[in-house]
N, C-alpha and C positions, 0 to 999 in steps of 0.2 A: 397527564392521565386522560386517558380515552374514553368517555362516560357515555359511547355508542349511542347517544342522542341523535344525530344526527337523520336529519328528511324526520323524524318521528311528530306525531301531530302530539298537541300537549291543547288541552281544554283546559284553562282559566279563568273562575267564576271571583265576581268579583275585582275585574283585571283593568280597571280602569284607573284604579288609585290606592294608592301605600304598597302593602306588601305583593297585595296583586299584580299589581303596575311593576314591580321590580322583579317578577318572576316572569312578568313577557319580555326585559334586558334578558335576564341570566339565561334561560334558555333561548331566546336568539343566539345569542352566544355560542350555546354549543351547539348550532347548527339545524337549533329546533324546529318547528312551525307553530308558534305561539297562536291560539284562539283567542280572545279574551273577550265574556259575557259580563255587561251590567246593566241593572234598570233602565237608564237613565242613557240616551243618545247623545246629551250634549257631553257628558262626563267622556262617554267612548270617542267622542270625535278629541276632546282633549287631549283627553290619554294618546289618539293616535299621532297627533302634532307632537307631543312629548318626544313618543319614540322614533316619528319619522327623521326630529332632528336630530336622534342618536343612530340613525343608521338603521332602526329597527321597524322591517313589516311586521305588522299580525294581522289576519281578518277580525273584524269586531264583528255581534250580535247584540242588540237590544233585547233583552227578557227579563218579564219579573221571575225568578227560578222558585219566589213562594206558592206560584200557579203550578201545579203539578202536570197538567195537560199542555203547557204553554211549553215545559221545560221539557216533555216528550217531543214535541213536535221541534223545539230546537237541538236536540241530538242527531235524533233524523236529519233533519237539514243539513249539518254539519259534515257529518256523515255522505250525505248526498252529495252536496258540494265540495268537499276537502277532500273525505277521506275517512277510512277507521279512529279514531282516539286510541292512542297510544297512553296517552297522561291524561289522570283526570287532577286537577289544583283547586279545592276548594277554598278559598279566601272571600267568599261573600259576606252579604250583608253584618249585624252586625246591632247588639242590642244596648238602647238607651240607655243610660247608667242613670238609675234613681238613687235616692237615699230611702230608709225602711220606712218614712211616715208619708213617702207619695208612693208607695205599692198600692195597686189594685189589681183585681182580677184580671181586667183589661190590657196590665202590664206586663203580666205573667205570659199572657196569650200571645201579644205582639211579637214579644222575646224567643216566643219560641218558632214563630213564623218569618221574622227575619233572620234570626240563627239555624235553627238545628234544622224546618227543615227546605229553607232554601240549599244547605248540602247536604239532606237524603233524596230529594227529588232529583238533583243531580246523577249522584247514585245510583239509584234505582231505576234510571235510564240510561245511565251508560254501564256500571258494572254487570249486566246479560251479553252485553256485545263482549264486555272482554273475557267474560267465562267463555263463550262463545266461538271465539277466537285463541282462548288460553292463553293468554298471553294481557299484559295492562298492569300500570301502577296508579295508583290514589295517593295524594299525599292532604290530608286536610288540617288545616292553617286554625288551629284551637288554642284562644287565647289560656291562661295561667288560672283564669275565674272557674274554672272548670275544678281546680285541683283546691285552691285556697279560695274560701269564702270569702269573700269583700261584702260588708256592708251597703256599700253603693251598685254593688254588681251583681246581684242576687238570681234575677230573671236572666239575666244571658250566662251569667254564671251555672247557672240550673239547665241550660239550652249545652252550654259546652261539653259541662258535665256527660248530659244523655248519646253526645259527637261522639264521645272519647269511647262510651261502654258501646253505639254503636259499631265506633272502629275497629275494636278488637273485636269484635263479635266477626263481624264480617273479615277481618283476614284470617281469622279461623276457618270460616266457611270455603274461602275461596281461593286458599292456599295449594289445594290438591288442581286446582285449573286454571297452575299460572297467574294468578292475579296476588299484586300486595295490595296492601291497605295500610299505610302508615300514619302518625299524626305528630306534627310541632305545635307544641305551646308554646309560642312567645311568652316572655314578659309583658313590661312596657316597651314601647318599639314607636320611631320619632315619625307618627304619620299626621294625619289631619284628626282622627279621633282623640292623640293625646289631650289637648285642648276640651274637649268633650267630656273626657272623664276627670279632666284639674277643675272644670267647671261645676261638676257636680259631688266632687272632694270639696270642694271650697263651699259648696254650700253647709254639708254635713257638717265641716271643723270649724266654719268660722276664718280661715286661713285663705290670704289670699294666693290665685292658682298661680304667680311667679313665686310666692313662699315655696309652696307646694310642691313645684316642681325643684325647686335647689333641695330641700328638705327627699322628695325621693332619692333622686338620682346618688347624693348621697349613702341612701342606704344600700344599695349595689354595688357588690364587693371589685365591682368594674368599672363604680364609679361614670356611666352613663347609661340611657337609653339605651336599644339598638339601634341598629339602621335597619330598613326593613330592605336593603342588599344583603347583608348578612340573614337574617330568614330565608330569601331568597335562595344563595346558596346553599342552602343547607335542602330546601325544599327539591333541587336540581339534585344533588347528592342522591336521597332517597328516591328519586323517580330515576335515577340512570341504573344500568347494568351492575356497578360498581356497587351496588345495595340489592344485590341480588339476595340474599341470603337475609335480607331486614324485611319482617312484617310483622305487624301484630305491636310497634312500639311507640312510644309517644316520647318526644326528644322534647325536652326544657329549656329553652335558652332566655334565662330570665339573670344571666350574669351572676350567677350563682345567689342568688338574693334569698330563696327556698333551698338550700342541700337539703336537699332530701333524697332518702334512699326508697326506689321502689321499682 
């Protein structure tokens, strides 16, 4: 199948590790120009060692994308240097899982400036160039806490939530000028966070986080995690030609553990 990826630039926030890191493979693959933004320079020189052993260039950028000035002036750049955005892959940051008797206000606030709007500020700088151009897909990487409240996940839960009514807002808006706007929920998905969130389950139940994780995995009618290749592909799908005709959805892939119809 020919998913006309190819020469097309793809911006990847977040793209130094887990499912971001597996979406600068998948579109190499097809022939992409993978970008991939994270905070953090030693993280992007890893990431780039990763891929170089696989065959795979990207250009990196260092940015915090919760600085809204910081994350203009890195569009532009990219822009300058590369080329137009073609893809925009939000998979960044990414909020602490608490349990309900360590919320604070302070937690609320964090939650929403590592999540929700490290990918509006993304956004909001590149989706003008693609109205602009008519032409551009979004595909933004929105965990499950969005849809099902978790006790332990409230604040980034509440941040994913605000992604998801952003997302569809905006491919409404910008459907008439060529641009989609789509959004995957993962489930659980087997990256460095799972560890993160069995750690802060295992506080709340009392259960230690190897119970924890045999005890989920379990309850998914798939009987595992994801891989976050599998996200991946899916995230390649919605950004190629071949999903011409998708925007405005938000795709579940949590191994059917939620059926739900909506």
């Amino acid at each position: 199948m020919n998913l006309e990826l190819g020469g097309k630039i793809v911006l990847i926030t977040g793209g130094s590790k887990g499912i971001g890191l597996a979406c600068a493979g998948a579109f190499h693959r097809e022939g992409a120009n993978p970008v991939i933004v994270s905070r953090s320079q030693d993280n992007l020189d890893a990431a780039m060692a990763h891929l170089m052993k696989n065959g795979v260039a990207v250009a990196v950028y260092a940015t915090n994308l919760s600085d809204g000035p910081a994350t203009e002036q890195l569009v532009k750049r990219i822009e300058d240097e590369i080329g137009p955005i073609d893809v925009l892959v939000n998979s960044a940051g990414g909020a602490t899982r608490v349990t309900p008797s360590e919320l604070t206000p302070e937690k609320w606030r964090v939650a929403m400036d590592a999540k929700f709007f490290t990918y509006m500020n993304a956004m909001d700088y590149v989706l003008p160039r693609m109205v602009a151009r008519k032409r551009g897909a979004v595909v933004n990487i929105i965990g499950t806490g969005g849809k099902i409240a978790s006790p332990i996940h409230l604040p980034g839960g509440a941040a994913n939530a605000a992604l998801m009514l952003a997302s569809a807002g905006l491919a409404a808006a910008w459907g008439r000028e060529g641009v989609r706007v789509n959004v995957i929920n993962p489930g659980a998905t087997m990256t460095g966070r799972v560890q993160m969130s069995l750690n802060a389950e295992a506080r709340f139940t009392g259960k230690s986080p190897d119970e924890l994780l045999e005890i989920n995995e379990r309850r998914i009618p798939l009987g595992r995690y994801a891989k976050p290749e599998e996200i991946a592909d899916a995230a390649v799908f919605l950004a190629s030609a071949r999903a011409s005709y998708i925007t405005g959805a938000s795709l579940t892939m949590d191994g059917a553990l939620t059926p739900l119809v909506a």
